[in-house]
Legacy VTK file of the C-alpha trace (Angstrom):
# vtk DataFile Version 3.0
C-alpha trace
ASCII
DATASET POLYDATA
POINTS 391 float
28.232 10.324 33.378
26.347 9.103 30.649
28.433 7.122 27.580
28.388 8.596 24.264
26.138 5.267 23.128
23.084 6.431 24.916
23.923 9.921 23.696
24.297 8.662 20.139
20.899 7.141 20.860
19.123 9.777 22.294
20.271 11.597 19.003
18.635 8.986 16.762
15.365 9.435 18.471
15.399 12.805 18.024
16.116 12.533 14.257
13.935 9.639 13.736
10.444 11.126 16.008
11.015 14.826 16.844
12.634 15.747 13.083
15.450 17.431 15.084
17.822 18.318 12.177
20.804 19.355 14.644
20.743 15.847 16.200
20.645 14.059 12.719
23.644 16.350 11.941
25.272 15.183 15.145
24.580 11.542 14.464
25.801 11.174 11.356
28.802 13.189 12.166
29.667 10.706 14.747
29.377 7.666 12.672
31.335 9.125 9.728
34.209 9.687 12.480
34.255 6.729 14.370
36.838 3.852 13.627
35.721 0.846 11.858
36.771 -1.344 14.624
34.128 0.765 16.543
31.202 1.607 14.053
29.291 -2.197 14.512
27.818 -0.952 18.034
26.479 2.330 16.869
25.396 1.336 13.036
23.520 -1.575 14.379
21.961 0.786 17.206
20.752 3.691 14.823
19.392 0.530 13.167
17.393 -0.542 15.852
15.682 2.782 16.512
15.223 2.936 12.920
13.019 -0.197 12.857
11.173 0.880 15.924
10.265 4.161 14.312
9.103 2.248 10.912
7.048 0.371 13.530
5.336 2.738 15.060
4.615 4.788 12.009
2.874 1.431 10.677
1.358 0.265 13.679
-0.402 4.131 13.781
-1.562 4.588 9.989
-3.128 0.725 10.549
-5.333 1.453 13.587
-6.134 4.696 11.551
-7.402 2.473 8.544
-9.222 -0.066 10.899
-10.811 2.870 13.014
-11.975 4.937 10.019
-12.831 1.932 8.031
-15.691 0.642 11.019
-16.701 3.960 11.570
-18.079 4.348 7.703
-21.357 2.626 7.177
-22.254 2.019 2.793
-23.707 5.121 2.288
-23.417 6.635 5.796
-21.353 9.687 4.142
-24.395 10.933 2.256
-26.494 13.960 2.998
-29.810 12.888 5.386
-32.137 13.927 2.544
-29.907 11.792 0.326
-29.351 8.660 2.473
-33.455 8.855 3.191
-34.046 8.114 -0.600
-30.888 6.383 -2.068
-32.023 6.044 -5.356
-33.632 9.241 -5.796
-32.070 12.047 -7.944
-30.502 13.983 -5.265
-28.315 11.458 -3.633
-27.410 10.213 -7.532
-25.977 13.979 -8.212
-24.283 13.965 -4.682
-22.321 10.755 -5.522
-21.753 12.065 -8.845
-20.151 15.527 -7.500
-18.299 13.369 -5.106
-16.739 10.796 -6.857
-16.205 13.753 -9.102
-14.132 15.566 -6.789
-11.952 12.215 -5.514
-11.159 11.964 -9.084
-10.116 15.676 -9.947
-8.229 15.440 -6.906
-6.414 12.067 -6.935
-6.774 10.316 -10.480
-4.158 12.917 -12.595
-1.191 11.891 -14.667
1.298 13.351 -11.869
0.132 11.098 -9.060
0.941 7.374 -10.710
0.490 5.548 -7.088
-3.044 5.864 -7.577
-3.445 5.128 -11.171
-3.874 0.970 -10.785
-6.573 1.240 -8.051
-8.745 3.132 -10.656
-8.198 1.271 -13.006
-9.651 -1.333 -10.860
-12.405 0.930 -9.538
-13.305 1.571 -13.534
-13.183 -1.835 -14.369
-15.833 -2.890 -11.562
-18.294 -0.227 -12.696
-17.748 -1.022 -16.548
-18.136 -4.574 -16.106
-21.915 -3.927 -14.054
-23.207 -2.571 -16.888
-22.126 -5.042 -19.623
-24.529 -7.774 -20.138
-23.753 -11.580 -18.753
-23.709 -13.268 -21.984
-21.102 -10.345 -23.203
-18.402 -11.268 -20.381
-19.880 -8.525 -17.906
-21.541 -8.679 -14.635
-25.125 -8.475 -15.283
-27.749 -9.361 -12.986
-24.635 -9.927 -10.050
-22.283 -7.983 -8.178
-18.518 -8.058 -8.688
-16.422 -8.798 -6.017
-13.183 -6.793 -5.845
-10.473 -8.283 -3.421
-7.374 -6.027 -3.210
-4.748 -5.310 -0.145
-5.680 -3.012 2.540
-1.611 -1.468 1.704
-3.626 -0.137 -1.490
-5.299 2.310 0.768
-2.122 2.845 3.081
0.297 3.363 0.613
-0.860 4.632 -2.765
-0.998 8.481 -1.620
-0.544 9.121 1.778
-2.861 9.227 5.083
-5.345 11.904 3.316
-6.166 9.756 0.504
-6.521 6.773 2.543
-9.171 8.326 4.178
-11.104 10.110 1.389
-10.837 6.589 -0.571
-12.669 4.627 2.220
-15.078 7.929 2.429
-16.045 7.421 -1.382
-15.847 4.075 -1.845
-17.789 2.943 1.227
-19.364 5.899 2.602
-20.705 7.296 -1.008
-20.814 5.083 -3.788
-21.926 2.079 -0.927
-19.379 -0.744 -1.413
-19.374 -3.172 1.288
-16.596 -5.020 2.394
-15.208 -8.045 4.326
-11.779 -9.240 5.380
-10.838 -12.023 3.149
-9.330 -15.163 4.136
-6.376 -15.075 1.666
-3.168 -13.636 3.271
-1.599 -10.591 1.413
1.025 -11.115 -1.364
3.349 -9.216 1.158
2.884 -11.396 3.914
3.339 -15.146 1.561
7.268 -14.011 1.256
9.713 -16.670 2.083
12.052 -13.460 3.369
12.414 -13.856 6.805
14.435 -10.818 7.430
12.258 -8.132 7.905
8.512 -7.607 10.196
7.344 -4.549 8.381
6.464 -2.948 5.140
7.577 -0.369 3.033
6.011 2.840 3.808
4.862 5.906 2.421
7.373 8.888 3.374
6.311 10.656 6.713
9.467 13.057 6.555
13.005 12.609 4.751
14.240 11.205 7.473
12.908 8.030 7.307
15.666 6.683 5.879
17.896 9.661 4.432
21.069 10.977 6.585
21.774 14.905 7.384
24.698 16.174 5.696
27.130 17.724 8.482
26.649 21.606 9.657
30.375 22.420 8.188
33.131 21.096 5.829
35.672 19.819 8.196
32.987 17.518 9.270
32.987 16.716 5.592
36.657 16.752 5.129
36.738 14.311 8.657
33.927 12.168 6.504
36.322 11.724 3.747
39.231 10.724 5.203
37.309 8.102 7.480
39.206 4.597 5.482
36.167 2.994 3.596
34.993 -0.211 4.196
36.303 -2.959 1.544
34.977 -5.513 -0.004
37.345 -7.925 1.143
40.472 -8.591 3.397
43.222 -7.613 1.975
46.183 -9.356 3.534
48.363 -12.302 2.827
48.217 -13.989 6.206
45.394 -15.252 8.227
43.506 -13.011 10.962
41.375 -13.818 13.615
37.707 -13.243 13.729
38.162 -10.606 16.240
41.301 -8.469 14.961
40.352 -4.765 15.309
42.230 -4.277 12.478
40.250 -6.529 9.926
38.197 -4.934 7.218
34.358 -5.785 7.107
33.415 -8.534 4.577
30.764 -7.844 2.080
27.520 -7.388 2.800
25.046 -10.139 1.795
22.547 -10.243 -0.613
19.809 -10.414 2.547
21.138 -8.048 4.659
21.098 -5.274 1.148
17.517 -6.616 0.229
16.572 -5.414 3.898
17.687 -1.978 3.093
16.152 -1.683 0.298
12.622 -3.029 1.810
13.226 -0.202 4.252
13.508 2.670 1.587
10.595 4.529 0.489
9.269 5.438 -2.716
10.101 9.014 -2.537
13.727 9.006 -1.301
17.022 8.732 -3.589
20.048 6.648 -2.650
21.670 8.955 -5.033
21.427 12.037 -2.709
22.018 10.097 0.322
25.536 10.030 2.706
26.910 6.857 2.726
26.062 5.403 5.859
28.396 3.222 7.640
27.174 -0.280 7.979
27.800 -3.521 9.782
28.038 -7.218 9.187
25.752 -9.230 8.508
25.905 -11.362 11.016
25.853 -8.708 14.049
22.423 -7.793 12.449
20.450 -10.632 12.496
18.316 -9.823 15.986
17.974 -6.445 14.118
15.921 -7.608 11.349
14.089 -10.555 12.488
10.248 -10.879 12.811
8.558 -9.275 15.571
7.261 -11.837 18.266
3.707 -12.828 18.507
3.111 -10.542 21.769
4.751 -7.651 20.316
2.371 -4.504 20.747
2.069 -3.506 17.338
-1.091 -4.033 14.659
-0.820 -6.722 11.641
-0.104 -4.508 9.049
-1.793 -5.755 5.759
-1.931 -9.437 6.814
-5.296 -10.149 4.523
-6.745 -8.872 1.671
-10.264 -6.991 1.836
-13.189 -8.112 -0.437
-15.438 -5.010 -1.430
-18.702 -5.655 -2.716
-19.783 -3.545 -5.930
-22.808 -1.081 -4.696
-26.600 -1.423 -5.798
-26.745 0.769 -8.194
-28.903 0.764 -11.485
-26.834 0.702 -14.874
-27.690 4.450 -16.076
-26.154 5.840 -12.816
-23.322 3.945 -13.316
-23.077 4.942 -16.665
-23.122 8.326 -15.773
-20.259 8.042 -13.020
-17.987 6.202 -16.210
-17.842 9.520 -17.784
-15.861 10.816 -14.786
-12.732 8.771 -15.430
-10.042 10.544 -17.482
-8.758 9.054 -20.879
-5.718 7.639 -19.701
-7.992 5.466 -17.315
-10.804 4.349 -19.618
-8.695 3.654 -22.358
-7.063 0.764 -21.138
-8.238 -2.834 -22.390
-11.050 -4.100 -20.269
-10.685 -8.265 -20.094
-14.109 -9.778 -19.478
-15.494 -12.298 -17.317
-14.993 -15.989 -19.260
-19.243 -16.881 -19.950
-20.059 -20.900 -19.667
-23.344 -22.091 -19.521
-22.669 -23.177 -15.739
-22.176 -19.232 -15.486
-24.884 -18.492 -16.786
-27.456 -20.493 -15.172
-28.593 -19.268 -11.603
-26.637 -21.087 -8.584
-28.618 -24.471 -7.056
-29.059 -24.729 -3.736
-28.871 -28.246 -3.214
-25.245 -27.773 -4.586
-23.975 -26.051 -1.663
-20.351 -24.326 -2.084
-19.386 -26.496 -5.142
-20.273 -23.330 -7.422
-18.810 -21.047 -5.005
-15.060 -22.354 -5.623
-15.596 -22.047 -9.011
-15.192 -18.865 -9.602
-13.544 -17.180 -13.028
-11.122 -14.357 -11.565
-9.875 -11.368 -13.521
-6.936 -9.065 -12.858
-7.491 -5.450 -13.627
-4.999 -2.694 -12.010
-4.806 -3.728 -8.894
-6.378 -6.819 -7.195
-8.646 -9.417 -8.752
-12.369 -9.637 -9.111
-15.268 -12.000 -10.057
-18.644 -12.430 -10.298
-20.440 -12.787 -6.599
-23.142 -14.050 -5.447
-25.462 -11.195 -4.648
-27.401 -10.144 -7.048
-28.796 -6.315 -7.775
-32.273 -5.068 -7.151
-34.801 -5.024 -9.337
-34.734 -1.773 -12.029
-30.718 -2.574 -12.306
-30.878 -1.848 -15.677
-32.922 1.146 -16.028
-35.631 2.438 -17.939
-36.829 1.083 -21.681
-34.543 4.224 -23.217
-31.747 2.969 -21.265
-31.605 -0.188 -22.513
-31.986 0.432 -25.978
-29.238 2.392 -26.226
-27.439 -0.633 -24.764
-29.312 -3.208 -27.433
-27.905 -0.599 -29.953
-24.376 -0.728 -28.390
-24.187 -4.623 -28.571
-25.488 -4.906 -32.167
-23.356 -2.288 -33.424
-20.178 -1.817 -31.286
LINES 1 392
391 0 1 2 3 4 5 6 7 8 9 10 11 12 13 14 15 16 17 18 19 20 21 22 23 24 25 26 27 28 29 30 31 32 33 34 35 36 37 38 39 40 41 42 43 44 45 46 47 48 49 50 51 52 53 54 55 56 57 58 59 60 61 62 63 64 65 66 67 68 69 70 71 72 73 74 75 76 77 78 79 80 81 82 83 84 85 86 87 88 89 90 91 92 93 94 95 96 97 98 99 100 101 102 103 104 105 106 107 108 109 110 111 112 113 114 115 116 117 118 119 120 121 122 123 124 125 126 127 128 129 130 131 132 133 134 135 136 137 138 139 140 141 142 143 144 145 146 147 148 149 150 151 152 153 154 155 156 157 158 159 160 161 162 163 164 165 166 167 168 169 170 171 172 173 174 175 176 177 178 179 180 181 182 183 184 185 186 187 188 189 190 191 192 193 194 195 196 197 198 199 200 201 202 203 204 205 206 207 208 209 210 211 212 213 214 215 216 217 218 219 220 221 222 223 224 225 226 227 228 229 230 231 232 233 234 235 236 237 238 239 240 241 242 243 244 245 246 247 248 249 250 251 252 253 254 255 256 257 258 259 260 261 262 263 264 265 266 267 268 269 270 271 272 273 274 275 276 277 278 279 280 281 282 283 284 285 286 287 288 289 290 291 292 293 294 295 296 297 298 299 300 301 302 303 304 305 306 307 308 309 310 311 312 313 314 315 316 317 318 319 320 321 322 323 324 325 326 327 328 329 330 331 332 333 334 335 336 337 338 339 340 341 342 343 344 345 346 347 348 349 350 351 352 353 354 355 356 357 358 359 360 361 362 363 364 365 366 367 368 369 370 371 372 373 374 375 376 377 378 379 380 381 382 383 384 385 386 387 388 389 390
């Protein structure tokens, strides 16, 4: 016969993977009736499965960033005719109409996840097209370094994908793993292996209310759990009949690492919980042979794409107000800056880089520089001449 802890458990898988709603209502029935003396075992279990499911969610939407990230060459997500003549004026109106559509589609006052990655895509292509000597990029690409959780977190698995589609595949950023760790990752916080995530389903992290109202009236008469002992003689440790202490500031921090941006305490059951010290195993790192992917370990450097200054012009006026109107900082100009990099002085010049933060991530002034025709035609530059003397 099979004890009601691997039932309870079976019941927590179901809620957590299959979204069975009659076996979250039977879980949380059974922790709101249990005795206190008997809650630690079956809090800290649900707990466990909890963390596994977090896991596998993460270690899944990470190998789907990897995969789909390799599988996009710069530019491999254009047309044939287009990708056969890059700069020609059919592959400049197909990245137009698609960085048109990514924008429509993600960039809108309702969605404000996204907002600080365009303002960092924005910034990149306004700075290309400002002159050196003016703060901008000029005759170099910027460098953009910003965490791969950007991507993973900012609006779910379909923009994750279309954002690697348009920023690698069509516009033709390149990138490369950096070898700075992710802000994430520096914590001192030892308590927890994985990352906030972006909700899957409610029941992530909410609890089902129970099917009727004497499991509700059962719920309410279960004693709560005090803050603090109160008695006028001295217990042992292990007296069934001793309240749980407080919770620590590290084991409520965990929780609230846990919760996702889309889910309200407020409308949440209270959910029985344990001591802190019966949960340390639960939130502890993983260990180094675990099966699961590094999620955002390093940031990613993308490369701003070859393109000439009128195109990217042209892609500017695709950004809505609320984007473009923000301040744009510029690069600080020296003269070191502005003379071309010497050989001879090997990576000196490389460490010296000026960094600016716009949105999200930082960027700076690389060392590739754009093709020749970068800054278009004679028109197209004096309009620009006419926007530096008089603007």
């Amino acid at each position: 016969m099979r004890s009601e802890l691997e039932e309870f458990a079976d019941r927590c898988r179901a809620w957590y993977y299959q979204q069975d709603d009659d076996a979250g209502r039977l879980m949380t029935q059974t922790l709101a009736t249990l005795p206190p003396s008997q809650r630690a075992p079956f809090a800290r279990l649900q707990a466990s499965i909890r963390s596994a499911y977090h896991a596998s969610v993460n270690a899944r939407r990470d190998a789907e960033f990897k995969a789909h990230l390799s599988a996009t060459k710069p530019g491999g997500s254009l047309m044939p005719h287009s990708r056969a003549d890059p700069k020609g004026p059919l592959a400049k109106k197909e990245r137009y109409d698609r960085l048109d559509r990514f924008i429509r589609t993600w960039c809108t006052m309702g969605m404000p996840g996204t907002k600080p990655f365009f303002q960092g895509l924005w910034a990149v292509m306004r700075l290309q097209v400002i002159p050196q000597d003016l703060g901008g990029a000029g005759p170099y690409r910027i460098e953009w370094e910003i965490d791969d959780a950007v991507f993973k977190e900012s609006g779910g698995k379909e923009f994750m994908l279309e954002a690697i589609d348009v920023l690698k595949g069509v516009l033709g950023f390149e990138d490369t793993a950096s070898l700075s760790r992710s802000p994430s990752t520096n914590s001192s916080v030892q308590y927890t292996a994985f990352t906030p995530l972006s909700p899957i389903h409610s029941r992530s992290q909410s609890q089902p209310l129970p099917s009727d109202s004497s499991a509700s009236a059962r719920a309410q008469k279960t004693p709560p759990i005090s803050s603090r002992t109160q008695t006028k003689r001295q217990r042992a440790p292990s007296d069934p009949f001793l309240d749980t202490p407080g919770l620590s500031s590290s084991y409520s921090s965990a929780n609230t690492g846990l919760s996702t941006s889309s889910s309200s305490a407020a409308d949440e059951p209270i959910t029985p919980t344990t001591p802190n010290t019966e949960l340390d195993d639960l939130f502890a790192r993983a260990p180094p042979g675990r099966d699961f992917c590094d999620p955002d370990g390093y940031l990613r450097t993308w490369t701003a794409p070859d393109l000439s200054n009128p195109e990217f012009l042209s892609l500017l006026t695709l950004f809505p107000s609320f984007v473009a109107r923000n301040p744009l900082p510029r690069f600080p100009v020296t003269r070191l800056s502005l003379r071309p990099a010497d050989i001879e002085e090997g990576e000196a010049m490389e460490t010296e880089r000026n960094e600016i933060k716009v949105g999200t991530g930082t960027m700076w002034l690389g060392n590739k520089r754009r093709t020749d025709g970068w800054q278009g035609n004679w028109w197209t530059r004096f309009k620009l001449w006419l926007a530096r003397v008089f603007c």
